[in-house]
C-alpha positions as CSV (number, residue, x, y, z in Angstrom):
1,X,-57.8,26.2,47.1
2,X,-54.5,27.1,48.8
3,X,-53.2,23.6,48.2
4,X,-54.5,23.0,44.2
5,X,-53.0,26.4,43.4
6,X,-49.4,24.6,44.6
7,X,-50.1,21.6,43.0
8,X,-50.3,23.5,39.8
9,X,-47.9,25.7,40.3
10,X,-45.8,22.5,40.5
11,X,-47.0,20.8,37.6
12,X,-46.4,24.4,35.1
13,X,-42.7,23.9,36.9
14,X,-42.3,20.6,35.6
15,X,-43.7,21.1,32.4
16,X,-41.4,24.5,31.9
17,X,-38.2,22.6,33.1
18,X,-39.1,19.4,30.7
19,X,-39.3,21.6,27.7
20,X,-36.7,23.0,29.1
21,X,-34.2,20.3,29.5
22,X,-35.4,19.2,25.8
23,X,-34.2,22.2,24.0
24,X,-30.7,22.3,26.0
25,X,-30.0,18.5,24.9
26,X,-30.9,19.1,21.4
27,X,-28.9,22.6,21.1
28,X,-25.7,20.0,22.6
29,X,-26.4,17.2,20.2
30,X,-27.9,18.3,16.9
31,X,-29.2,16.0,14.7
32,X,-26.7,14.9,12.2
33,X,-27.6,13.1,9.1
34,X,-25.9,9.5,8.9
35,X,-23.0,9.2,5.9
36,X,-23.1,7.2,3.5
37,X,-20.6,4.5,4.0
38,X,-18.7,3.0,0.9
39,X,-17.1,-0.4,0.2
40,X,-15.0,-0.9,-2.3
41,X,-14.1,-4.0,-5.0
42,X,-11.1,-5.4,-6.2
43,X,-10.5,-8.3,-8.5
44,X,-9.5,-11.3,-6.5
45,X,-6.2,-11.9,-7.9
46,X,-5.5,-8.5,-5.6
47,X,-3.9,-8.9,-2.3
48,X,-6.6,-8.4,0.9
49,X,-7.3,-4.7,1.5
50,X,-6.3,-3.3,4.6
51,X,-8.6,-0.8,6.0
52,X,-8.3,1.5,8.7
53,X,-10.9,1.1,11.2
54,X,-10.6,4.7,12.4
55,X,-11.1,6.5,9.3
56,X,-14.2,4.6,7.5
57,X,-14.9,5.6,3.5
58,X,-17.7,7.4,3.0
59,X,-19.3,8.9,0.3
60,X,-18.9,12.4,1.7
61,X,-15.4,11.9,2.9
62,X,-14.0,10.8,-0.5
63,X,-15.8,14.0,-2.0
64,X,-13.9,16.2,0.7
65,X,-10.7,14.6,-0.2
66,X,-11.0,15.1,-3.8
67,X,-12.3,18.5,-3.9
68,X,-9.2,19.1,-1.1
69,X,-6.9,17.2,-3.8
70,X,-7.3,19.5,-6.7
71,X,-7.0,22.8,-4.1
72,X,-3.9,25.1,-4.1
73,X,-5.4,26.3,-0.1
74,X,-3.5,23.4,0.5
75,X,0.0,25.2,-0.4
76,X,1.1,28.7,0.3
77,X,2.5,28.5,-3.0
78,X,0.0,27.5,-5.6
79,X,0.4,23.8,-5.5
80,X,-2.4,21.5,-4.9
81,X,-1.7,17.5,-4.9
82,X,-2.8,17.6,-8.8
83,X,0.1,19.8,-9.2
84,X,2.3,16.7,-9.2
85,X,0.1,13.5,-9.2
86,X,-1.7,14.5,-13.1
87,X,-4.4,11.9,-13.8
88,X,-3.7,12.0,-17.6
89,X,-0.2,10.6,-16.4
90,X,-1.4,7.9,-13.4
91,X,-1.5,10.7,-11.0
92,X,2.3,10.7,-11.4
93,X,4.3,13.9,-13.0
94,X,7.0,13.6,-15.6
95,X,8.3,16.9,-14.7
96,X,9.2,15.7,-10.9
97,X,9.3,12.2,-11.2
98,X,6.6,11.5,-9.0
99,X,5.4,7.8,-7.6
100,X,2.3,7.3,-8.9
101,X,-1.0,7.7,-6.7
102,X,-2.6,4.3,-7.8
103,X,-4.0,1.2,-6.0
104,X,-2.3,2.7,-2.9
105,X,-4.4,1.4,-0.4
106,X,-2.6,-1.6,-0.5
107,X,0.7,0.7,0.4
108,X,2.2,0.3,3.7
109,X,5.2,2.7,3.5
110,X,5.3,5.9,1.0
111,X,8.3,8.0,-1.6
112,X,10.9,6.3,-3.1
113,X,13.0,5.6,0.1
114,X,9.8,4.7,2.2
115,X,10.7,7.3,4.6
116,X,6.9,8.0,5.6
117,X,4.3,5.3,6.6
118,X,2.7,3.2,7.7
119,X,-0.5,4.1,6.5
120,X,-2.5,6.4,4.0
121,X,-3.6,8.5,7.0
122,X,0.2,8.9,8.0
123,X,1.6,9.6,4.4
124,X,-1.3,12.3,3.9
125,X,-0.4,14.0,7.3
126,X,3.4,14.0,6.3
127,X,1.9,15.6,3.1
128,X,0.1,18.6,4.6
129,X,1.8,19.2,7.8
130,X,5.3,18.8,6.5
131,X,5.4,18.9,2.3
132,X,2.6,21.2,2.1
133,X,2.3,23.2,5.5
134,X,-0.6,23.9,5.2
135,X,-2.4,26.4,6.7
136,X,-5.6,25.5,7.7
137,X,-7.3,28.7,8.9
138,X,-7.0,29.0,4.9
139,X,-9.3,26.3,5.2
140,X,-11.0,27.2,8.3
141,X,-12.1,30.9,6.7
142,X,-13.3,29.7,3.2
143,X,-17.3,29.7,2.4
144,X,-17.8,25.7,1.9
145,X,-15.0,24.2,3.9
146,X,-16.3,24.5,7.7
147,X,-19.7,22.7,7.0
148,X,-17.8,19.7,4.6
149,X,-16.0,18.8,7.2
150,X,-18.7,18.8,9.9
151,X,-20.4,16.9,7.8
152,X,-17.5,14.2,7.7
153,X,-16.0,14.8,11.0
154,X,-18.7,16.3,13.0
155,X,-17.1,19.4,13.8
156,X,-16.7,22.8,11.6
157,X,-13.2,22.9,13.5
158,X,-10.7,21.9,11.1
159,X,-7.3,20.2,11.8
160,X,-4.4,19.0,9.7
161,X,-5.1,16.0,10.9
162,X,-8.8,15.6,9.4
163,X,-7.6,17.4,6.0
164,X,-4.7,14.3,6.1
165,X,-7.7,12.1,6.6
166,X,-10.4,13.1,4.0
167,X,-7.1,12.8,1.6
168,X,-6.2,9.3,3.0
169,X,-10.2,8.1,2.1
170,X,-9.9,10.0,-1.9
171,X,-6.7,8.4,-2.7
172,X,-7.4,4.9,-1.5
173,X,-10.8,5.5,-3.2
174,X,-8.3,4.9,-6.5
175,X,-8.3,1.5,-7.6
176,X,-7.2,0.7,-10.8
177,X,-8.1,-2.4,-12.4
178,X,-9.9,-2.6,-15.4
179,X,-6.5,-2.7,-18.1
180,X,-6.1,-5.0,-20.8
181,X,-4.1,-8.0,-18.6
182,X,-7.4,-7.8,-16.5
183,X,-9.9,-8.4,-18.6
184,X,-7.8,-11.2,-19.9
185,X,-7.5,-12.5,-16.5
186,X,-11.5,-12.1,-16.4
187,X,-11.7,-14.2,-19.3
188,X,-13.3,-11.4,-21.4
189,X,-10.9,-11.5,-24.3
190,X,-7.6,-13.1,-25.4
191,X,-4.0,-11.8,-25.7
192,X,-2.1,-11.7,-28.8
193,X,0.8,-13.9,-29.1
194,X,3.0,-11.6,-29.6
195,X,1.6,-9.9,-25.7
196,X,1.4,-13.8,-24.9
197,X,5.4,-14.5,-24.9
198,X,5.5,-11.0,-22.9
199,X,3.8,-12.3,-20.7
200,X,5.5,-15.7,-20.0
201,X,8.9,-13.7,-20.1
202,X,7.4,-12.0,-17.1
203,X,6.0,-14.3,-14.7
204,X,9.2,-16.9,-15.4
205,X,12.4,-16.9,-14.8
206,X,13.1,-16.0,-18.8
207,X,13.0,-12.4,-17.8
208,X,12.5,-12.8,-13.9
209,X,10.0,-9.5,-13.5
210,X,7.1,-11.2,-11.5
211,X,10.3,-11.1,-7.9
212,X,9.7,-7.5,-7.7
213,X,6.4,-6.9,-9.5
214,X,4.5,-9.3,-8.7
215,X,0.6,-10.5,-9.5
216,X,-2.5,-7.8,-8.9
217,X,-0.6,-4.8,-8.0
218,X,2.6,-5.4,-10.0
219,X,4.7,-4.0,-7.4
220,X,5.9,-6.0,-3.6
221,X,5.7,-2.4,-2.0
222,X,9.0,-3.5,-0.9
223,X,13.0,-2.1,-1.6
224,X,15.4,-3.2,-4.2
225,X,19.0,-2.4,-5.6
226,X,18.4,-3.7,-8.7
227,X,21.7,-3.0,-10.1
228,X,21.6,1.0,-11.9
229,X,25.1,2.1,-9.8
230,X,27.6,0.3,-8.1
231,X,28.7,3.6,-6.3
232,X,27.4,5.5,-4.2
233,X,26.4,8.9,-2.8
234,X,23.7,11.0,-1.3
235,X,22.1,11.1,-4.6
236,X,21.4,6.9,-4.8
237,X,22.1,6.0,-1.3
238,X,18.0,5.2,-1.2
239,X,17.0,3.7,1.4
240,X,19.8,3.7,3.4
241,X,19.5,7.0,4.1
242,X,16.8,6.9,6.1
243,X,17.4,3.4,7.8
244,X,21.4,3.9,8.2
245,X,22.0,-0.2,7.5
246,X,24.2,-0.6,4.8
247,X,21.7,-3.1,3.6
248,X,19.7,-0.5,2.6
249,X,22.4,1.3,0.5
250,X,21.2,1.7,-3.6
251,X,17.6,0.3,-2.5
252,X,14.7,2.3,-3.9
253,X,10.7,1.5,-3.9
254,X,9.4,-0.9,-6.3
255,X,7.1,1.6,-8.4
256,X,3.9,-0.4,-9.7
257,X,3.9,-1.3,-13.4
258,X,0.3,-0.4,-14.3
259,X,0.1,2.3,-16.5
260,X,3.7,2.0,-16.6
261,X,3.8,3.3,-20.2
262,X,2.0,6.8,-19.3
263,X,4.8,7.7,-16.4
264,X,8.1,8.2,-18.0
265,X,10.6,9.1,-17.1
266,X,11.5,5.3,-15.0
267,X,14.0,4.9,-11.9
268,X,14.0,6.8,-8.9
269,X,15.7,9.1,-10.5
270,X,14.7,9.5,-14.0
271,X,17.7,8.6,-15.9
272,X,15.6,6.4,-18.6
273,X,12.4,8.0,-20.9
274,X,11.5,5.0,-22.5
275,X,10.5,1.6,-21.9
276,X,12.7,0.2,-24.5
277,X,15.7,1.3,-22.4
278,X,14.4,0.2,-19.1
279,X,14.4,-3.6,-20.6
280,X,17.9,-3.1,-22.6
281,X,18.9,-2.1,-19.1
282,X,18.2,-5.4,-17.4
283,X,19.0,-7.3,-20.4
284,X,22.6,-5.8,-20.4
285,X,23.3,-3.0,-18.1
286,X,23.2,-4.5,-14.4
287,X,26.0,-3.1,-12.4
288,X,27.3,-5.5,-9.8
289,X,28.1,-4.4,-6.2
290,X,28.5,-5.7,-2.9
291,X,24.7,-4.4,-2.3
292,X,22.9,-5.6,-5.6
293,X,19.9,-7.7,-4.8
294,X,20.8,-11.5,-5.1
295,X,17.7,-11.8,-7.9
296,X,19.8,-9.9,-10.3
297,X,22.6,-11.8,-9.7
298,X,21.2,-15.4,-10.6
299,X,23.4,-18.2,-11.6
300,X,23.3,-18.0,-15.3
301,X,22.4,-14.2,-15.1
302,X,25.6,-12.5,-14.1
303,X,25.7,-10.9,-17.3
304,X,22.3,-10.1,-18.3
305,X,19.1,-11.6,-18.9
306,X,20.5,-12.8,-22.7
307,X,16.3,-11.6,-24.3
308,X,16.6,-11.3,-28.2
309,X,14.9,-8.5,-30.0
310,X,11.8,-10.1,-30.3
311,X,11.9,-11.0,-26.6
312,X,12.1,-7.6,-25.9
313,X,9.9,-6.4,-28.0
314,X,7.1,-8.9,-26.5
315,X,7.9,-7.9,-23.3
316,X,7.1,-4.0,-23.9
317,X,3.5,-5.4,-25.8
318,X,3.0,-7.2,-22.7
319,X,3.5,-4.6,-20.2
320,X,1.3,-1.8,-22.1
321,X,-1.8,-4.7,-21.4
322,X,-1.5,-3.1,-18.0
323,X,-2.3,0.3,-19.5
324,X,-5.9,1.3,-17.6
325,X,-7.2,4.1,-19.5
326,X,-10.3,4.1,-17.8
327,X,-8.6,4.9,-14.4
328,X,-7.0,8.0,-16.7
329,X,-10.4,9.0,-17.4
330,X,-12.5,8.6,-14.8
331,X,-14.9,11.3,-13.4
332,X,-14.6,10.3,-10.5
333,X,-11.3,10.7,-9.7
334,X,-11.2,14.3,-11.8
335,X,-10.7,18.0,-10.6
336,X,-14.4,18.6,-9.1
């Protein structure tokens, strides 16, 4: 009797510490449901996509980001990324001159003198750490925030880091693709001839644009002097400043040229408001220095480009096919 009475003791003990031992594991590791993992498309006349392996797109992540993009918590003065990127103007600002926020996934260094890079996620952290300072216990103390980001990052701790990150996945979320030149290069409709002769301006050496902006993105994400001073200063030193190799001196980011006719004003620093003056520019107004890029300098091109009224004219026709007012409108990319 003695001996059953251990034997069950023993077996209660066992049960007790398996039930046990069950609860404590599923207090450490709570069931989490899985996100929903998104991959995005891109017309194959676009260069290959990048991605970063460490900070996958999800459904829930963009979400974060966006709701995170249009939120002044991110400032301690009132400013939220929307404050300067408007998506009625490309996400770009006429008031500040700001880059545009548009196909940059593709991006591999960020602001006019590519001081920041090399990714998204690093851009984004220079962003709320150092633009923004951002305080996160703003963040950390808010009703929603805590379980958004467990959701994405599986912890209700919040860091500048992860904030830098669910921006990174909304604005590389922002393709835009769908303009006038690409359903042309779809095949869907025609241009007109006038848009036509804009066109072979562009991509030959008549007007020489395709060097700098070239096919898909209409921008080499790289750094030119293209000519607008032929002295310099703090002011339109560029590049320079942050590389110190007098290569570098006058050289500024090529902007994209989508939607290029809803973000005036144009140069780094604003000093045209139309388009029309951007081309008379290049037509006429290179200034030459010991630091101009060689393409503005081609035999035959010292003095200009030599376009005729008409040429000119074309040229603006064809560059407004790149207009994408559906990436201006979409929903999705709109204050939540």
């Amino acid at each position: 009797m003695y001996f059953i009475s251990k034997i069950n003791l023993f077996l209660f003990l066992f049960i007790l510490l398996i039930f046990s031992c069950k609860k404590k594991q599923e207090e450490i590791t709570p069931y989490k449901e899985p996100l929903e993992y998104i991959q995005l498309t891109y017309p194959n006349y676009f260069p290959e996509m990048t991605l970063n392996t460490s900070n996958r797109l999800s459904k829930e992540g963009v979400a974060l980001g966006r709701k995170l993009y249009y939120d002044t918590l991110l400032s301690n003065d009132g400013r939220s990324c929307s404050s300067c990127h408007n998506q009625t103007e490309s996400f770009s600002k006429q008031s500040v001159n700001s880059l545009a926020h548009i196909n940059l996934a593709w991006h591999s260094s960020f602001l006019w003198d590519g001081s920041v890079g090399s990714t998204l996620e690093d851009a984004m952290i220079f962003e709320v750490g150092t633009f923004f300072g951002t305080d996160v216990s703003k963040l950390q103390n808010h009703s929603e925030y805590p379980s958004l980001f467990e959701k994405v990052f599986g912890s209700k701790q919040i860091s500048v880091n992860q904030v830098a990150f669910a921006l990174a996945q909304f604005t590389r979320s922002m393709i835009s693709s769908n303009s006038k030149y690409d359903r042309y290069k779809k095949g869907e409709l025609q241009l007109t001839p006038q848009e036509l002769n804009g066109l072979d301006i562009f991509f030959t050496e008549r007007g020489d644009c395709f060097h700098c902006h070239t096919l898909g993105l209409f921008t080499d994400n790289s750094y030119h002097n293209t000519g607008l001073d032929d002295n310099f200063n703090e002011l339109n030193s560029g590049r320079y400043l942050f590389t110190n190799n007098s290569a570098d001196i006058g050289k500024f980011k090529t902007p994209t040229l989508r939607n290029i006719e809803f973000t005036p004003p144009y140069m780094h620093d604003g000093r045209y408001l139309t388009l029309e003056q951007v081309i008379e520019f290049y037509n006429n107004g290179v200034k030459i220095s010991p630091y101009v890029d060689p393409i503005m300098t081609k035999p035959g091109k010292e003095f200009g480009l030599g376009l005729s009224t008409q040429d000119k004219n074309d040229l603006i026709a064809f560059l407004k096919t790149l207009s994408d007012t559906s990436f201006l409108n979409n929903p999705q990319f709109s204050k939540p």
